[in-house]
C-alpha positions in Angstrom: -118.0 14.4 -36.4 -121.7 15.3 -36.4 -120.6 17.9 -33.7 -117.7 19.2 -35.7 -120.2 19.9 -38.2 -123.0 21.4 -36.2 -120.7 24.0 -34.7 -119.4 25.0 -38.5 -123.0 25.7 -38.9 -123.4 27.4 -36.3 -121.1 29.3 -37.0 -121.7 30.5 -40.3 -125.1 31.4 -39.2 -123.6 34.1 -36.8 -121.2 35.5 -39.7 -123.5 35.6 -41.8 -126.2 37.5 -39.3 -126.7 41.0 -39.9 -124.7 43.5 -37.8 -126.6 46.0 -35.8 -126.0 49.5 -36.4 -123.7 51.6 -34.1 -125.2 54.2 -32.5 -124.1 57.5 -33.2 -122.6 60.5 -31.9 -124.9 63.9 -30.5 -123.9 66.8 -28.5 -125.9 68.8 -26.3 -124.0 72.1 -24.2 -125.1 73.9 -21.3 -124.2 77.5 -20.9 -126.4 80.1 -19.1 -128.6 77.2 -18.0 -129.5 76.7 -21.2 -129.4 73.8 -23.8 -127.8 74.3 -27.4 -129.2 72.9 -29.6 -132.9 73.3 -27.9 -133.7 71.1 -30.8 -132.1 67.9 -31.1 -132.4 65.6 -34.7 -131.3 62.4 -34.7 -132.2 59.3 -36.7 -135.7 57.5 -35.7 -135.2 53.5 -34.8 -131.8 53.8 -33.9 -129.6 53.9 -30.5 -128.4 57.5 -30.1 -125.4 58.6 -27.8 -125.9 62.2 -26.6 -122.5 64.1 -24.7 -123.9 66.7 -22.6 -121.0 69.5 -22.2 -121.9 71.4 -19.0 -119.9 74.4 -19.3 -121.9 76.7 -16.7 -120.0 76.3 -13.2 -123.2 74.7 -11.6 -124.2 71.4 -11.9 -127.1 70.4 -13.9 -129.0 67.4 -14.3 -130.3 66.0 -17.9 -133.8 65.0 -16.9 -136.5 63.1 -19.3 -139.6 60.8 -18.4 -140.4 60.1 -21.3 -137.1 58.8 -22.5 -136.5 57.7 -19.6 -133.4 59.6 -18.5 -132.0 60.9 -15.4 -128.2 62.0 -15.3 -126.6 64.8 -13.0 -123.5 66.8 -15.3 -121.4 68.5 -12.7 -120.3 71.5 -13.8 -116.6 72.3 -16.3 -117.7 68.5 -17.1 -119.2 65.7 -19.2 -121.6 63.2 -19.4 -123.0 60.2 -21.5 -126.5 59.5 -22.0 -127.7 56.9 -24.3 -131.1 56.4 -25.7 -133.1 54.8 -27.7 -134.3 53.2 -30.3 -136.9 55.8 -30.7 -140.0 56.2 -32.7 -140.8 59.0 -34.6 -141.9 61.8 -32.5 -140.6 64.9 -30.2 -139.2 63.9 -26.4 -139.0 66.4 -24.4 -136.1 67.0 -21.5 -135.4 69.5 -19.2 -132.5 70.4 -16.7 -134.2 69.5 -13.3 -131.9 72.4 -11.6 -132.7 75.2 -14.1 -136.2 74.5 -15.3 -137.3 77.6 -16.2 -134.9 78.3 -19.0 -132.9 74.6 -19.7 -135.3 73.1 -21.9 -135.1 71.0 -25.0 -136.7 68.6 -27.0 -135.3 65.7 -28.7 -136.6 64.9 -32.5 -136.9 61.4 -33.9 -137.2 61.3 -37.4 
């Protein structure tokens, strides 16, 4: 019985705990070995899902020390990169094949 009853609290505990938020949706393209938006806004303390479209021919890779990302897009394709929770700030990435001109910067706020 006493078990019964500790597992009833237990679980009401758990439904009653607060459900993390879902982390949302971004979208980053390539074309011309470029990045669009070179600016990216998202939310400050939360997870963030960025899609990278790679619609230049060429591969590219989605590189950032800083948040800690490393992902090579193929090109006519795709990728998922997730990050965060961030602080407020700017976090800078680059595509590693195209340097000179893929360039972005991610914004926390």
């Amino acid at each position: 019985m006493r078990r019964l009853a500790l597992l009833l609290g237990f679980a009401a505990l758990v439904a009653a705990a607060p459900i993390p938020a879902l982390a949302q949706d971004y979208v980053l393209t390539i074309k011309d070995h470029k990045f669009t938006p070179e600016e990216l806004k998202v939310p400050a303390n939360q997870r963030v899902i960025i899609t990278v479209i790679n619609d230049d021919a060429t591969a590219e890779e989605f590189e950032s020390s800083v948040l800690k990302v490393e992902k090579v897009i193929a090109g006519k394709t795709r990728a998922t990169v997730r990050i965060g929770p961030l602080a407020p700030g700017k976090y800078p990435f680059i595509g590693e094949f195209h340097e000179a001109t893929a360039k972005g910067v991610v914004i926390a706020e």
